[in-house]
C-alpha positions in Angstrom: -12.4 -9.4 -18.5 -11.1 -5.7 -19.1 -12.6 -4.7 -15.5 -10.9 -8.2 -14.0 -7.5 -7.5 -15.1 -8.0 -3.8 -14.0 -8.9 -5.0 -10.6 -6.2 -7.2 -10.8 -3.8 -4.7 -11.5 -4.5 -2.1 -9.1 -4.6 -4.4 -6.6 -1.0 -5.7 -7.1 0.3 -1.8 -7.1 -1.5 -1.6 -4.1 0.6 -4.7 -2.4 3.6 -2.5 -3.1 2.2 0.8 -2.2 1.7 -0.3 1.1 5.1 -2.5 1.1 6.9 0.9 0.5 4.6 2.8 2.7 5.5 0.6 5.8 8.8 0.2 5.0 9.4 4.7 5.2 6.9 4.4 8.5 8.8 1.4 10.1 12.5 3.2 9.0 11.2 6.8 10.2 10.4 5.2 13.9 13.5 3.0 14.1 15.6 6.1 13.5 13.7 8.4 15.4 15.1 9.8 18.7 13.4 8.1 21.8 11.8 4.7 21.7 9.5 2.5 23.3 11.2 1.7 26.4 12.1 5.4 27.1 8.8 6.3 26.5 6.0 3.7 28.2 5.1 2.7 31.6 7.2 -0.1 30.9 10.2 1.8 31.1 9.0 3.3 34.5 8.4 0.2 35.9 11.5 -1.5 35.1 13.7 1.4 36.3 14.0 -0.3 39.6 14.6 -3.7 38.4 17.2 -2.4 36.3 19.0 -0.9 39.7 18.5 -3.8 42.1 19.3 -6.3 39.2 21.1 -5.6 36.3 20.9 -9.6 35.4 17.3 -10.2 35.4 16.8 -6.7 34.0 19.2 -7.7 30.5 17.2 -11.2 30.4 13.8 -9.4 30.7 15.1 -6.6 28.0 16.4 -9.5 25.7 13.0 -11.4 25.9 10.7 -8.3 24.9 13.1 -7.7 22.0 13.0 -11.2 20.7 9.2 -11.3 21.0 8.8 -7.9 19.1 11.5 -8.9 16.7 13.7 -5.9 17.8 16.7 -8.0 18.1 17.1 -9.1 14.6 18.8 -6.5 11.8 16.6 -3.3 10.3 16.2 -5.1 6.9 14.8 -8.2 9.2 12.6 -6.6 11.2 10.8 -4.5 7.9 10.6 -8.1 6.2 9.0 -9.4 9.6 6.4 -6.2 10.2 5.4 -6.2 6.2 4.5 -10.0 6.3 2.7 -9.5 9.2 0.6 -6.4 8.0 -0.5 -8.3 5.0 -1.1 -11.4 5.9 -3.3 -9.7 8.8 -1.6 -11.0 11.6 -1.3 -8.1 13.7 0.2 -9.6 16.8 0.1 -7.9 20.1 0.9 -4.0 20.9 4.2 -3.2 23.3 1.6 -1.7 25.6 -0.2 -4.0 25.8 1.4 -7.2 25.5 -2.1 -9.5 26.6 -4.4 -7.3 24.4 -4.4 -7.8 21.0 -4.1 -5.5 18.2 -7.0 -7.0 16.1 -9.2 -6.7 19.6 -8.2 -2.6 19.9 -9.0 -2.1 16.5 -12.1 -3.8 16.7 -13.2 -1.9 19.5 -12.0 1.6 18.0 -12.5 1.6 14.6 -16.0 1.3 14.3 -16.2 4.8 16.0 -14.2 6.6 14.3 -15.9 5.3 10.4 -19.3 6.8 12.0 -17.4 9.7 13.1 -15.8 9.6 9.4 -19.5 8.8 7.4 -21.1 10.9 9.0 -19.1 14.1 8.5 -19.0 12.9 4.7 -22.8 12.4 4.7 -23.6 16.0 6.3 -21.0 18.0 4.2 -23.0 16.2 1.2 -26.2 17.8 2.4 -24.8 21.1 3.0 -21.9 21.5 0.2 -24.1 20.3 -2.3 -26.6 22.8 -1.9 -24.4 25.5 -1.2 -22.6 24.5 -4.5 -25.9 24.7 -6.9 -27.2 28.1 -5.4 -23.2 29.6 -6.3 -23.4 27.9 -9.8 -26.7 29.3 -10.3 -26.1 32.7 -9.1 -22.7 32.8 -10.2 -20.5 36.0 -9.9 -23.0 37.4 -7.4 -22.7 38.4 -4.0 -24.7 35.2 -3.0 -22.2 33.4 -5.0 -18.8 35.7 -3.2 -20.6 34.5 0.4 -20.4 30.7 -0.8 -16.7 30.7 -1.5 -16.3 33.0 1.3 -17.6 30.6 3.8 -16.4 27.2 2.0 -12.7 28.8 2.2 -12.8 29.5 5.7 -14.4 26.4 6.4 -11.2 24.5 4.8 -9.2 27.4 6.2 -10.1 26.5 10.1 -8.5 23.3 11.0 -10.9 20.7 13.0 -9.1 20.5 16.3 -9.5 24.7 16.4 -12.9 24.5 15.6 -13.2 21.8 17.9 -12.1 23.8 21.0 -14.2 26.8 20.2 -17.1 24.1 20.2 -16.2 23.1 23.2 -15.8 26.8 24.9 -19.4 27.1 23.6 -21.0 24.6 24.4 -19.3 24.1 27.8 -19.1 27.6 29.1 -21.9 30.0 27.1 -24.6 27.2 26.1 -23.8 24.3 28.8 -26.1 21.4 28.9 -27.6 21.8 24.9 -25.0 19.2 23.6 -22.5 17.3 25.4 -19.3 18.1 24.9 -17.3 14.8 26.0 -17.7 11.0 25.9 -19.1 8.4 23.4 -22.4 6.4 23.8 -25.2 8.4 22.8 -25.9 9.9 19.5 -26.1 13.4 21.3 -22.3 12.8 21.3 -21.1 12.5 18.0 -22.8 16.0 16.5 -20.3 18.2 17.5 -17.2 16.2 16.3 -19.1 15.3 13.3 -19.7 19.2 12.7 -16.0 19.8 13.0 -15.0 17.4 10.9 -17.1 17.9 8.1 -16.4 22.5 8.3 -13.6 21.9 5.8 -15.3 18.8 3.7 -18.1 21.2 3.0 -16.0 23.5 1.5 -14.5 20.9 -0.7 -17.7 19.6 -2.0 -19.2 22.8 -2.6 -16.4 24.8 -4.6 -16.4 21.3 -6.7 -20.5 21.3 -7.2 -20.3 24.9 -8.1 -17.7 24.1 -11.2 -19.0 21.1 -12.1 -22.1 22.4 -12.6 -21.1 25.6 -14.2 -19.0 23.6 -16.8 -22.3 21.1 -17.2 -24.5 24.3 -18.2 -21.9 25.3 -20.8 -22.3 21.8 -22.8 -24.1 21.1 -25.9 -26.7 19.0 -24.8 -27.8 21.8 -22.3 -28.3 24.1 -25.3 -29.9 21.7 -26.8 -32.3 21.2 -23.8 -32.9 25.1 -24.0 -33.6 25.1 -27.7 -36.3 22.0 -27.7 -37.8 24.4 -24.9 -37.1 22.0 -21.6 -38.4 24.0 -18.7 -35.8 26.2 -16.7 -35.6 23.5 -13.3 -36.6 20.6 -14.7 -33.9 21.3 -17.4 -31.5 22.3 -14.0 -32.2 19.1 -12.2 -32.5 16.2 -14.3 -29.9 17.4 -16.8 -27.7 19.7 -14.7 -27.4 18.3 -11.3 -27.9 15.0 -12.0 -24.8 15.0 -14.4 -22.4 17.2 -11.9 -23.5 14.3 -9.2 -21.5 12.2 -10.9 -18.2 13.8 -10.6 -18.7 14.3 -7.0 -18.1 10.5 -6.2 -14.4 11.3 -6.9 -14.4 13.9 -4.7 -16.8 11.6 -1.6 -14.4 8.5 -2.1 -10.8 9.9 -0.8 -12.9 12.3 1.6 -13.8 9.4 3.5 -10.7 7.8 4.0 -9.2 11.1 5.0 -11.6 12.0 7.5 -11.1 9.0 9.5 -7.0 9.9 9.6 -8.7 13.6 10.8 -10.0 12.4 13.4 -7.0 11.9 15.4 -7.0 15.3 17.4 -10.6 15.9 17.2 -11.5 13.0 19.6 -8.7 13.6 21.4 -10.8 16.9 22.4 -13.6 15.7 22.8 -12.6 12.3 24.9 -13.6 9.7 22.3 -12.8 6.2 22.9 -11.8 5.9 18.9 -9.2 5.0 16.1 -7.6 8.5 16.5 -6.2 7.9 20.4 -4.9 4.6 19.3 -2.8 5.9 17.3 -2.0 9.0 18.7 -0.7 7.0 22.1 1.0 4.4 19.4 2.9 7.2 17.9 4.1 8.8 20.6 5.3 5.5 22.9 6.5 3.8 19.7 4.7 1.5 19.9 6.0 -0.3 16.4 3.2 -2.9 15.9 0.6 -0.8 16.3 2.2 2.1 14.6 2.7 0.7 11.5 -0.7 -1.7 11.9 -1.8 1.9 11.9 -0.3 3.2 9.0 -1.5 -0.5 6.9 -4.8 0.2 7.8 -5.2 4.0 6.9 -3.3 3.6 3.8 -5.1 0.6 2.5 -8.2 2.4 3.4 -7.7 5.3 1.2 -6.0 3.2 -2.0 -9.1 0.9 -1.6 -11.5 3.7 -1.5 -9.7 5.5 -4.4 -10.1 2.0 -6.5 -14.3 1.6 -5.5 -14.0 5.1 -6.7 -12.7 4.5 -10.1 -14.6 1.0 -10.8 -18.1 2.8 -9.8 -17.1 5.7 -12.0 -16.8 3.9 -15.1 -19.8 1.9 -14.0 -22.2 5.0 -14.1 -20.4 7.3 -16.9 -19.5 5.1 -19.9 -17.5 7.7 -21.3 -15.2 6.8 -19.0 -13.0 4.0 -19.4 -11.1 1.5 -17.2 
């Protein structure tokens, strides 16, 4: 019952988190300089209409504010988008009023979670390594390199590596990986490499302290006293035990990477989550904005519950 009524209750703080969260997106576009029809192809297109007649022009203006609900007062039209968002009924974007939102999402967001797993997955397989060597060789110069490189890693930001990918693997080493375009596995190691640079330094400086703060507890000592070999002892009891800690860590860094991905498939031309939102942004285009914003955010707080359930699952000295 305890782990029902915990579910129950993070789930209602959740409702509200994301009530508040697309209420300050919604407000923050509605009072932001510009707007949809100053910004889109629409606008273009109706220029001349507007010109030729001014009649036609107010009745077609009237119509596309009444559909998207930008007619009705600000307190109105947040009611109106935050019923929408979570009852899932995403409507249709202002781009593209015969395409649906659901149908773009469907299309892009599936590319940019194997963009998003598959960074997570590879800094796993790197940072934790890297992470265990600097723990086990701690204040040495083996253990300097590994922050050294995890720092800079998280120092570099994705769309910078990203271009100097590109420059080398378009100009100096052209034709060893592609560079552009989505379709082939071939395609996704690059972005995946830049946006897992910084995640590896993540999950390595927390392996390293995790583990360092394992080998310092009493049942380690213990392990050393009943004469447990040196590896055996490292591994089953060492590892094994900082593993655990890491799922905190994994959980959010999902559900961030996929926000990260924004600008690097931008660069390199990939058909995913990240140019929705980017073109959505940028043309206000409010449903799809803020079905944007719902999805990230409900992403992460979801991720961050998993997190905390399968936590407690795996340590019981952890409770709910």
């Amino acid at each position: 019952m305890a782990v029902f009524r915990f579910i129950a209750k993070r789930i209602v703080e959740i409702i509200i988190t994301l009530i508040l969260v697309i209420t300050v997106s919604y407000i923050m576009m509605y009072f932001s300089p510009g707007g949809f029809m100053n910004t889109s192809t629409m606008a273009t297109a109706l220029a001349p209409l507007q010109g030729q007649n001014p009649v036609l022009y107010q009745e077609v203006m009237e119509q596309f504010q009444s559909r998207y609900g930008l007619n009705l007062p600000l307190w109105q039209q947040i009611l109106k988008y935050v019923w929408h968002e979570l009852t899932f009924d995403f409507g249709n974007s202002m781009q593209n009023p015969s395409l649906s939102i659901a149908s773009q999402l469907q299309r892009t967001l599936p590319v940019s979670v194997i963009l998003a797993f598959g960074s997570v997955m590879l800094s796993v397989l790197v940072g934790v390594p890297l992470g265990i060597i600097a723990a086990l060789k701690r204040n040495t110069w083996i253990d300097y390199l590994v922050s050294t490189v995890s720092l800079a890693g998280q120092a570099i930001p994705a769309f910078v590596l990203a271009v100097i990918l590109v420059l080398l693997f378009g100009v100096v080493f052209q034709g060893i990986l592609p560079v552009t375009g989505w379709g082939r596995w071939e395609q996704a190691i690059l972005p995946i490499i830049c946006l897992s640079a910084a995640n590896v330094g993540v999950v390595a400086r927390y392996m390293r302290g995790s583990l360092i703060e394992t080998l310092r507890s009493d049942y380690i000592r213990t392990a050393k006293a009943k004469g447990v070999k040196y590896w055996p002892m490292i591994m089953k009891h060492g590892v094994k035990n900082s593993l655990t800690a890491m799922i905190t860590v994994i959980g959010p860094q999902f559900a961030f990477t996929v926000m990260g991905t924004i600008w690097v498939e931008q660069i390199f031309a990939i058909p995913g989550l990240g140019q929705v939102m980017q073109t959505a942004f940028t043309s206000f285009d409010f449903p799809l904005a803020i079905t944007s914003v719902f999805l990230l955010g409900s992403m992460i707080m979801i991720m961050n519950l998993l997190v905390d359930i399968i936590y407690a699952l795996i340590d019981p000295r952890v409770k709910l």
